[in-house]
NUFILUM-826296 format. One record per residue (C-alpha): x, y, z; residue in three letters. Coordinates in nm, 4 decimals, m for minus. Each point is the difference from the previous one (the first is absolute). Layout:
// residues N
R:x:y:z:resn
R:X:Y:Z:ALA
...
//
This chain:
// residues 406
R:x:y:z:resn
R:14.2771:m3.5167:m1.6842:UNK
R:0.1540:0.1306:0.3218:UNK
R:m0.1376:0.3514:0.0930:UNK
R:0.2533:0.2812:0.0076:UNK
R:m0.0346:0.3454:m0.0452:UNK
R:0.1185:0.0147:m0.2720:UNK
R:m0.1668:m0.2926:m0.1146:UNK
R:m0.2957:0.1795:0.0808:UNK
R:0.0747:0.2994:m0.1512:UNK
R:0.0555:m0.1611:m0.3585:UNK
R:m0.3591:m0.1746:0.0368:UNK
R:m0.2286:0.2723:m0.2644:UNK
R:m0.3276:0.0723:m0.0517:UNK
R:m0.1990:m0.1695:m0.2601:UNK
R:m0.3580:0.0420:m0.2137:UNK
R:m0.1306:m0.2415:0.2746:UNK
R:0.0684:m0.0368:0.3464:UNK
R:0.1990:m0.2978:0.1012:UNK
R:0.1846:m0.1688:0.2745:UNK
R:0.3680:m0.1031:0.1096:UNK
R:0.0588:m0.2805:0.2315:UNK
R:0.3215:m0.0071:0.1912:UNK
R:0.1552:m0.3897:m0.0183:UNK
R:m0.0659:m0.1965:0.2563:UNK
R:m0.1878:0.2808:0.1782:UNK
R:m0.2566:m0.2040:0.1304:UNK
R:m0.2796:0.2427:m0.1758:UNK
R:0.1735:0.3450:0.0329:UNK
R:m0.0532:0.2037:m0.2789:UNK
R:0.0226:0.3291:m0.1595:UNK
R:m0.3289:0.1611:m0.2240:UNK
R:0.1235:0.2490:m0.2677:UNK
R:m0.2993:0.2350:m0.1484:UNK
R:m0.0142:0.1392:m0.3619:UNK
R:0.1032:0.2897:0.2159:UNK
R:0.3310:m0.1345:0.1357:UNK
R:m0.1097:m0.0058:0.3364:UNK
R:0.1276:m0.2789:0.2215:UNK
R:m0.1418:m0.1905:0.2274:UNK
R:0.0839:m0.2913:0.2554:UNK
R:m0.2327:m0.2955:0.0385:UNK
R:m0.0170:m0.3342:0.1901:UNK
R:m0.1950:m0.2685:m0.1610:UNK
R:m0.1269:m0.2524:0.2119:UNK
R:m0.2827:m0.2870:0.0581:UNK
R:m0.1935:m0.0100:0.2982:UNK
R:m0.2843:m0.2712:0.1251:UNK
R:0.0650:m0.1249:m0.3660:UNK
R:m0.0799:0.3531:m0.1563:UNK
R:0.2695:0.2199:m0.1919:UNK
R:0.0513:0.3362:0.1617:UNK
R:0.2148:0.3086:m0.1145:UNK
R:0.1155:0.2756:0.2476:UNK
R:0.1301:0.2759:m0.0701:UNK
R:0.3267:0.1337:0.1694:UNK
R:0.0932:0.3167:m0.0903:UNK
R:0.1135:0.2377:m0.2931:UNK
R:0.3819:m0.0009:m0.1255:UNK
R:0.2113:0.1982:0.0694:UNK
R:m0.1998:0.1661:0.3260:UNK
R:0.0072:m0.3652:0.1038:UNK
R:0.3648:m0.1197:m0.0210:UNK
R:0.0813:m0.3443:m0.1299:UNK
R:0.1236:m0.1111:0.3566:UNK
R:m0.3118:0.1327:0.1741:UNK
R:m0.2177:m0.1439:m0.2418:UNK
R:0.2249:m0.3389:0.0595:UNK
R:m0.0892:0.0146:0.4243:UNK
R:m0.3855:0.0767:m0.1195:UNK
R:m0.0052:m0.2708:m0.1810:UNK
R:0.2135:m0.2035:0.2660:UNK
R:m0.2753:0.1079:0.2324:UNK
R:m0.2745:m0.1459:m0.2236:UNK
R:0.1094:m0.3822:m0.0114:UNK
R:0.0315:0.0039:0.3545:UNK
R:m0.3577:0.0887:0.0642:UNK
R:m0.1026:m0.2571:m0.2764:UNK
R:0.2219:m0.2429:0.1581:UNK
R:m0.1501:0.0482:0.3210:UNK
R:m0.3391:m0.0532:m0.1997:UNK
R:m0.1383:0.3698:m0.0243:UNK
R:m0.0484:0.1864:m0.3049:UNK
R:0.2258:0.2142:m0.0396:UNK
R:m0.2277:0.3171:m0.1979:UNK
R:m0.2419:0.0017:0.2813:UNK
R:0.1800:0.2679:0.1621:UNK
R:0.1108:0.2027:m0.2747:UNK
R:m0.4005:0.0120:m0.0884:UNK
R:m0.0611:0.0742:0.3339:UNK
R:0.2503:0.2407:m0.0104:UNK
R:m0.1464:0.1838:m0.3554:UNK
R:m0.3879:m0.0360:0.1488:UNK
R:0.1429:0.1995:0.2844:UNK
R:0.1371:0.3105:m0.1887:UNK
R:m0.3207:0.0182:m0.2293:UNK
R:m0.1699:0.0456:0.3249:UNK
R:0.2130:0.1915:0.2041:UNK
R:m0.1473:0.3509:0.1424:UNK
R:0.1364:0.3111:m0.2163:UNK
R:0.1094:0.2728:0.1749:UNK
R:m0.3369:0.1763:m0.0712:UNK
R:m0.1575:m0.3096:0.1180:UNK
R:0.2169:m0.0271:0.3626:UNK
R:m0.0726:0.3820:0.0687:UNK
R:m0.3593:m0.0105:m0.0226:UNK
R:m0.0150:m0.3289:0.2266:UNK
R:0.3021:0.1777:0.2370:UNK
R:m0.2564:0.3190:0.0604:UNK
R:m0.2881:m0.2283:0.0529:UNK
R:0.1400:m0.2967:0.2194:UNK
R:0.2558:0.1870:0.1871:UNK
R:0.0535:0.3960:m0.0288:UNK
R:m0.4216:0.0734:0.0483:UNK
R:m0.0383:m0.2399:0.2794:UNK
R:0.3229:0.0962:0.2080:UNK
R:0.1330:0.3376:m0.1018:UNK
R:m0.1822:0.2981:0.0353:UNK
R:0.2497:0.1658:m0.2489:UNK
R:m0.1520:m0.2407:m0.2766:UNK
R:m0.1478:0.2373:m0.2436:UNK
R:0.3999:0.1811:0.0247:UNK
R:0.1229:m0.3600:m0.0868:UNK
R:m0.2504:m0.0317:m0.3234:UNK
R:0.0967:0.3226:m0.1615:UNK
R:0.3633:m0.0263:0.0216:UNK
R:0.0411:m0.4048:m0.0701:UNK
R:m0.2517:0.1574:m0.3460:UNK
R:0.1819:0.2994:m0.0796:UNK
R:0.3905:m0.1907:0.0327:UNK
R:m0.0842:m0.3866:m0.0306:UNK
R:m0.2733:m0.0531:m0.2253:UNK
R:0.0644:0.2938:m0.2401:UNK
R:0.3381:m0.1866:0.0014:UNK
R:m0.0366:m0.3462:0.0082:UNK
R:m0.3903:m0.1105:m0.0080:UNK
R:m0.0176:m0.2211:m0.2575:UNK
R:0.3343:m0.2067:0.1402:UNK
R:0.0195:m0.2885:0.1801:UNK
R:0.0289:0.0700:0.3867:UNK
R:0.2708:m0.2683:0.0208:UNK
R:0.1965:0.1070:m0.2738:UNK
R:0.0911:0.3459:0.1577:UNK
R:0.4077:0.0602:0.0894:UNK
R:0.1757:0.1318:0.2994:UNK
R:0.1516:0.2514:m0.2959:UNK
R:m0.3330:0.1140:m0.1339:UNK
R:m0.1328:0.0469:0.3313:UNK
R:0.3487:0.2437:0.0593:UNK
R:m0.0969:0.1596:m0.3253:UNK
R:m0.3152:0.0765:0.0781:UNK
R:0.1115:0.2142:0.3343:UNK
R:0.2792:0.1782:m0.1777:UNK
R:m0.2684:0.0997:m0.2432:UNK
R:m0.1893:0.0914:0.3188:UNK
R:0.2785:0.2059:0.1438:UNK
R:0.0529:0.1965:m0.3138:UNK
R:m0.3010:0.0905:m0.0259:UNK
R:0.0312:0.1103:0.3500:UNK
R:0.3030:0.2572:m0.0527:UNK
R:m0.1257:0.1197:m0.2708:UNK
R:m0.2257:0.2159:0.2084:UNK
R:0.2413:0.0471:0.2632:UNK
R:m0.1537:m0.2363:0.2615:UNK
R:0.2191:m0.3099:0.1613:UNK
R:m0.1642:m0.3312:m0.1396:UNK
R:m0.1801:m0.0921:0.2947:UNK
R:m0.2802:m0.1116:m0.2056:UNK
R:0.2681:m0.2506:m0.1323:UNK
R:0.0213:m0.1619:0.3513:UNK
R:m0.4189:0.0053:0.0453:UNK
R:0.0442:m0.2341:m0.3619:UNK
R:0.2293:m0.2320:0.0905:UNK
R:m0.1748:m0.0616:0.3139:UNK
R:m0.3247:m0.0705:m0.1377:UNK
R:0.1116:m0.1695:m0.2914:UNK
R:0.2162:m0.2236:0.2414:UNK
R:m0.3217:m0.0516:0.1872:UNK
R:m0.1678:m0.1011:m0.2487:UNK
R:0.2202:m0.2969:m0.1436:UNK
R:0.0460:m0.0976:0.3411:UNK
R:m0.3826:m0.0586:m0.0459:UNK
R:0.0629:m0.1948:m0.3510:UNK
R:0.2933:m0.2249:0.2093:UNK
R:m0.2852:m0.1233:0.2732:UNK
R:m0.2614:m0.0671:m0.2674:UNK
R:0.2746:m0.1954:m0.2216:UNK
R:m0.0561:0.2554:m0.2761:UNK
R:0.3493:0.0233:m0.0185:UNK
R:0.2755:m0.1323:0.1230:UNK
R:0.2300:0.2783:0.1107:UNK
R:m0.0533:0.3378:0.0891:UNK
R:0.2545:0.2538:m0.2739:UNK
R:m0.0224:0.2312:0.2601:UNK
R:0.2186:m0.1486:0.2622:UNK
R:0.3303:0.1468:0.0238:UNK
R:m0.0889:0.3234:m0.1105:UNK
R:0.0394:0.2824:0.2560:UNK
R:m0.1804:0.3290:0.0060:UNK
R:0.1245:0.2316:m0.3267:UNK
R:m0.0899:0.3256:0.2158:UNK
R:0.2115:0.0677:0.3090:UNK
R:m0.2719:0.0319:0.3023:UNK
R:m0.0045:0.1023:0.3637:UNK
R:m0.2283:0.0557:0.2592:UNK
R:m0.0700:0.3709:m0.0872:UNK
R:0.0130:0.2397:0.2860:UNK
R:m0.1291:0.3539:m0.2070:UNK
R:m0.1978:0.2121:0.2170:UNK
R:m0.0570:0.3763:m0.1614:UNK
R:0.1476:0.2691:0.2436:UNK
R:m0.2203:0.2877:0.0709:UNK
R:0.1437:0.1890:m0.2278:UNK
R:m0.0961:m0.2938:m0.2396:UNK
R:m0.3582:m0.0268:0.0923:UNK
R:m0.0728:0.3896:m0.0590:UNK
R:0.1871:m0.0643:m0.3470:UNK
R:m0.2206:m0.3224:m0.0685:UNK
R:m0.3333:0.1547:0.0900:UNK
R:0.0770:0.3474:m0.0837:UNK
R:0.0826:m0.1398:m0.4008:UNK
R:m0.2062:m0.2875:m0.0142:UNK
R:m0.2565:0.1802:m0.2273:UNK
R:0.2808:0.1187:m0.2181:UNK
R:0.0259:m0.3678:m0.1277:UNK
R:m0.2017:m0.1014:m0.2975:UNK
R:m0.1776:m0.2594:0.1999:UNK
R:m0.3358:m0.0410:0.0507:UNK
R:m0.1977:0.1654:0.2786:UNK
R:m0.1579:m0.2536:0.1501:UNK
R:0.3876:m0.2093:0.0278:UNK
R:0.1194:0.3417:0.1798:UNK
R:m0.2669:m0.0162:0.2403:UNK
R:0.0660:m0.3778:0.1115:UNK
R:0.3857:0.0684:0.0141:UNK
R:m0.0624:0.3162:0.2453:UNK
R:m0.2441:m0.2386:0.1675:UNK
R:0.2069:m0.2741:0.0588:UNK
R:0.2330:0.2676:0.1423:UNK
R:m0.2841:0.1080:0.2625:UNK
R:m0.0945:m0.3044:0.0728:UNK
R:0.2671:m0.2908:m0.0384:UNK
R:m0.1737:m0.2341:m0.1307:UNK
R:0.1030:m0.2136:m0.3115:UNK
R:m0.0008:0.1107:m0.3194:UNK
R:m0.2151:m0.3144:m0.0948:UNK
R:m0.2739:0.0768:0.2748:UNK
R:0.0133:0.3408:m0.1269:UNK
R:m0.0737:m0.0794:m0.3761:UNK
R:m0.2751:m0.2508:0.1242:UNK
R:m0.2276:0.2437:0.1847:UNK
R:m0.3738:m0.0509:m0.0482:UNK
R:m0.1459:0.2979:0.0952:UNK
R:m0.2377:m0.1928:0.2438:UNK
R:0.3065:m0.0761:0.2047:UNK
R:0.0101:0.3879:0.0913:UNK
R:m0.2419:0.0922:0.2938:UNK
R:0.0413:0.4303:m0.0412:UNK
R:m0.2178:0.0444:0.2977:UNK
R:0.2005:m0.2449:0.2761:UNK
R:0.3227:0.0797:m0.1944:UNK
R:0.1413:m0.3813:m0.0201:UNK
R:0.1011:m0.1545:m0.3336:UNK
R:m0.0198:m0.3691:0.0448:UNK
R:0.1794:m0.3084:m0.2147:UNK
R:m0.1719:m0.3091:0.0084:UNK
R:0.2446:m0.2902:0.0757:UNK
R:m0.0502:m0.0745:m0.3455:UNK
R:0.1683:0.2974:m0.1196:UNK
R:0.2469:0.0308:0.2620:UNK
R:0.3677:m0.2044:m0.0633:UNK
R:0.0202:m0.1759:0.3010:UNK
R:m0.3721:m0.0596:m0.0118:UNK
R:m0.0985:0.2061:0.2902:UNK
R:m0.2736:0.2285:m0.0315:UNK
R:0.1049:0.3463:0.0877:UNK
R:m0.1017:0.3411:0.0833:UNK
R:0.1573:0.3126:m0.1002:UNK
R:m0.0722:0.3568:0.2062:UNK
R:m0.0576:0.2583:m0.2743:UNK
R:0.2018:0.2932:0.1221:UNK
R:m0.1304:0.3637:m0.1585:UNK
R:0.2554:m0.0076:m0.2758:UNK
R:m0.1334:m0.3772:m0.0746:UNK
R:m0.3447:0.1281:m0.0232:UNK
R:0.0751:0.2888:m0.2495:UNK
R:0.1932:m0.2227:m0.2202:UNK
R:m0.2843:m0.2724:0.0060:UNK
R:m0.2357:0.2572:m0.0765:UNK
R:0.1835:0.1224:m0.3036:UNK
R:0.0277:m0.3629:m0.1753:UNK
R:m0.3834:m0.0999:0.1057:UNK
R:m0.0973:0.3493:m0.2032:UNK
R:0.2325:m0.1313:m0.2912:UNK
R:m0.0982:m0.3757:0.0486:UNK
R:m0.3377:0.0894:m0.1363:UNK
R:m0.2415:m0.2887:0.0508:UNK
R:0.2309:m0.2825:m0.0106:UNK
R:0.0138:m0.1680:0.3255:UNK
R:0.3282:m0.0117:0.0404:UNK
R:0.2119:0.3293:0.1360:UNK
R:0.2477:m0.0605:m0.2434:UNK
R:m0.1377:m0.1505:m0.3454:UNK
R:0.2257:m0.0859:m0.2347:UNK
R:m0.0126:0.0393:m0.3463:UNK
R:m0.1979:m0.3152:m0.0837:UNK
R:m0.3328:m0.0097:0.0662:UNK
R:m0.1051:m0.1234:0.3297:UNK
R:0.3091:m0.0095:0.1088:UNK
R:0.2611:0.1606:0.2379:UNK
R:0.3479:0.1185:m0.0151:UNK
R:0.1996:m0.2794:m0.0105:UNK
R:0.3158:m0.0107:0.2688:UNK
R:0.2804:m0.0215:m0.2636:UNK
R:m0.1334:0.3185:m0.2186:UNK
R:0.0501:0.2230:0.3460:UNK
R:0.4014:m0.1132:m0.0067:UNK
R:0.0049:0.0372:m0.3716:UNK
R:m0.2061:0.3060:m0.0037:UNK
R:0.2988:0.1590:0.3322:UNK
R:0.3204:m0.1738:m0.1885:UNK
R:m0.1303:0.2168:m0.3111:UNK
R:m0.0062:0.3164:0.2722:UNK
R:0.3380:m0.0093:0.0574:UNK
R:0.1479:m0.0966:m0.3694:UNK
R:0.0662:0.1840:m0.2697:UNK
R:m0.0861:m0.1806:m0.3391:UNK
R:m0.1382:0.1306:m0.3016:UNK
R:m0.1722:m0.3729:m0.1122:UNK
R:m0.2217:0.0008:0.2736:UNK
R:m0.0860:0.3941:0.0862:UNK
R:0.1907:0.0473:0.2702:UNK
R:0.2114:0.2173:0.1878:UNK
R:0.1525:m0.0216:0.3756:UNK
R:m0.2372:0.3046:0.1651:UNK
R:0.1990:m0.1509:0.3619:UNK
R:0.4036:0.0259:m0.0527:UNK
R:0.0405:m0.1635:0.3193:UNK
R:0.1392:m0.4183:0.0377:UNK
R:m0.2284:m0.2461:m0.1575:UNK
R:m0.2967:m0.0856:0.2487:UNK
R:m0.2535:m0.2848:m0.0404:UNK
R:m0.4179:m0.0141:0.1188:UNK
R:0.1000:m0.1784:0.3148:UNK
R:0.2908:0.2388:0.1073:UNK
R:m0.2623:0.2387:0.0470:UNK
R:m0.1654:m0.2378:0.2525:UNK
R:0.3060:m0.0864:0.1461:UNK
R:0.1123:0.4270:0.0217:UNK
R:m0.3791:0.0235:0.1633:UNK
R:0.1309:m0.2755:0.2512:UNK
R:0.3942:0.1872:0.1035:UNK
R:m0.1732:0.3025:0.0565:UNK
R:m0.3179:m0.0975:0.2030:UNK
R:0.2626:m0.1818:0.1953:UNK
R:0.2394:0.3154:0.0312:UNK
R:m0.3024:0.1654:0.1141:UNK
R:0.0048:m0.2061:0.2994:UNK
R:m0.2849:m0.3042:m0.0754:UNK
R:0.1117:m0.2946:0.1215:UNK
R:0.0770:m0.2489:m0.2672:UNK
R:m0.2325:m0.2382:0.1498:UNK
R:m0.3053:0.2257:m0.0776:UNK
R:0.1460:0.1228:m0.3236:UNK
R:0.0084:m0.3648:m0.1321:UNK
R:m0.3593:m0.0483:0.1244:UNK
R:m0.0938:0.3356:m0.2721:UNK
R:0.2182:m0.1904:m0.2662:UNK
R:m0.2354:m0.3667:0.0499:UNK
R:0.3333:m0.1966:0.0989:UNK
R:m0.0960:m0.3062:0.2493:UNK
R:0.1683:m0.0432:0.2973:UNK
R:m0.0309:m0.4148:0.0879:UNK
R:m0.1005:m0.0444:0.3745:UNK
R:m0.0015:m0.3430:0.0961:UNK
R:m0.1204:0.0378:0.3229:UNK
R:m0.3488:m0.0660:0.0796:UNK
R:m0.1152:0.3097:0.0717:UNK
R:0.1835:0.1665:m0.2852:UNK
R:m0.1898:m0.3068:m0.2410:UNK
R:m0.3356:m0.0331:0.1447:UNK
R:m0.0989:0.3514:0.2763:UNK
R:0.1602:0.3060:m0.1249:UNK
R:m0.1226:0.1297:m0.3213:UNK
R:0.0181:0.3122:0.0180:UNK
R:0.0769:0.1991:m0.3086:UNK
R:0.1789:0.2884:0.1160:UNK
R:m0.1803:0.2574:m0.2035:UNK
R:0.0205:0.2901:0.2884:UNK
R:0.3852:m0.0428:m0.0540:UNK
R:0.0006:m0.0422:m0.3692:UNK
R:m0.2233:0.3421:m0.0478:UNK
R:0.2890:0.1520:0.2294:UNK
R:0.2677:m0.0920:m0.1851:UNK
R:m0.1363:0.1131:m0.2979:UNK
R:m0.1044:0.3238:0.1159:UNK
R:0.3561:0.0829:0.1330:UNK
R:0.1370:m0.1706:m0.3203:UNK
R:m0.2098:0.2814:m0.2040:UNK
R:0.1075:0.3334:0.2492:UNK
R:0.3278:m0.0876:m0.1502:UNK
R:m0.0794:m0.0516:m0.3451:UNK
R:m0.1701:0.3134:0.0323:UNK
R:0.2420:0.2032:0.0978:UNK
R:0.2221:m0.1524:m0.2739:UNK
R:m0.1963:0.0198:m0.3227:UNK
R:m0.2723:0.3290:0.1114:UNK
//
């Protein structure tokens, strides 16, 4: 018979699975199961051995595409290869091919813990979205679409509490990131994030708190349902400008009371520096509150878990919470003022130190930022560390904030 459709279509199931061969078809076939599902097939001998491959299912695999398969076949066994050793190939491949479990765990341990320092931010959220969503998938098998899904699920959940989906943005990237990591290893073989741009609208922010601002933060900061310890750091990072990460990292063997200097190790610090920090009066009373509420846990800030410290992302959380008002997670705006972020507070620190008349080349040396000097003196003679100018700017950074929030 000559395949049709509707040839095909009339073909029925029976007790017994059986076969139809199309005339002349040079071993192209159809299988029909008890169940009525149709299959194509290509019967063949190779190196004197009979062979069967299997094409496709009918309809999903149309009669013409089935027909170029199959045209596609004789041609290898003409050329003398056989024809099913890349369709095994092919099936070995996808038994063995990484799950999306599978390709985050060997993401976070051959890429994101050896070159991002942000790794442990990259874990939780690929966990909480990716896996949660998709673990037990194949990595290669994920769409542009579901990827698009997944950050409009993102966003939603987003606006539901009022904020702008920025988190949305932070996913994409590292979810982009990371199957740009599959792509070089061959795990698969494209990435579903590429044409997709950011979800959340984003600009380089500018938000520095007024005065007026900074007497509302500080002044209402304890009104907020946060704990004490997270008020302390964010009236600390205030003092002292430092990032919110170095902040929730302090070991308390870091802090010299007696000399006054809070130093980072290079390991701590983001541009891998090491540091030092003048602790200004205002500094010292706030350290001194959190070491008598830090107990004996090492670290000036422990977090909840055991042995551990606050982590970075529950000081945003913990201020975003500050300044919302929502029922489902306790909270209530205690501000009233524009939205503000852990880092504006650096960056309002940085304005008004500036205002204040320190020269921006000191104030940068208080914030840790490097300044490249290529010249050989700058490289290899003058390292100096600035710390007479650093104390100063910090001192006339605190008259003001003084006179602001006292």
């Amino acid at each position: 018979m000559k395949f049709t459709d509707a040839s095909i279509r009339a073909l029925k199931p029976k007790p017994a699975r059986y076969e139809a061969w199309e005339t002349n078809g040079k071993g192209f076939g159809l299988r029909i199961s008890p169940a009525g599902r149709k299959t194509f097939i290509y019967m063949y001998r190779f190196e004197g051995t009979a062979r069967r491959m299997t094409l496709g299912t009918y309809p999903a695999l149309t009669l013409s595409q089935a027909h170029e398969i199959h045209a596609k076949a004789k041609l290898e066994l003409e050329r003398g290869t056989d024809p099913n050793v890349e369709s095994v190939q092919v099936k070995k491949q996808a038994r063995e091919a990484h799950t999306v479990k599978e390709l985050v765990h060997v993401y976070v341990e051959r890429y994101a813990k050896k070159k991002k320092r942000s790794w442990k931010e990259d874990e939780r959220v690929l966990n909480k979205d990716v896996v949660s969503r998709w673990g037990r998938r194949k990595a290669s098998s994920i769409t542009k679409q579901e990827v698009v899904a997944l950050l409009d699920e993102i966003m939603d959940r987003a606006e539901a509490i009022g904020g702008k989906g920025i988190q949305a943005n932070r996913t994409l990237e590292i979810v982009r990131k990371m199957f740009n990591f599959a792509f070089e290893r061959s795990i698969v073989e494209k990435n579903p994030c590429m044409g997709i741009g950011k979800p959340a609208e984003e600009s380089g922010r500018d938000r520095k708190l007024s005065e007026e601002e900074i007497g509302i933060f500080w002044n209402n900061l304890d009104k907020s349902r946060m704990d004490k310890g997270m008020q302390l750091l964010l009236k600390l990072q205030l003092v002292t400008m430092q990032r919110k990460g170095e902040l929730a990292k302090i070991e308390k063997s870091e802090l010299d009371l007696k000399t006054r200097w809070w130093s980072i190790p290079k390991e701590k610090s983001k541009n891998k520096h090491s540091h030092k920090v003048w602790l200004t009066n205002t500094a010292l009373d706030l350290i001194e509150e959190a070491w008598a509420l830090s107990g004996d846990s090492k670290w000036l800030f422990p977090g909840r878990v055991k042995d551990r410290h606050i982590t970075p992302e529950a000081v945003g959380q913990a201020l975003l919470d500050a300044q919302t008002d929502n029922p489902r997670r306790n909270s209530v705006d205690v501000f009233n003022i524009p939205k503000f972020v852990p880092h504006d507070l650096r960056r309002t620190a940085t304005t008004h130190t500036t205002e204040a008349g320190v020269s921006r080349f000191i104030v940068s040396k208080v914030l840790n930022h490097i300044h490249v000097d290529k010249s050989i003196t700058g490289k290899h003679y003058d390292l100096y560390e600035y710390d007479k100018e650093k104390r100063e700017a910090l001192e006339t950074w605190e008259r003001k904030l003084r006179s602001i929030v006292f």
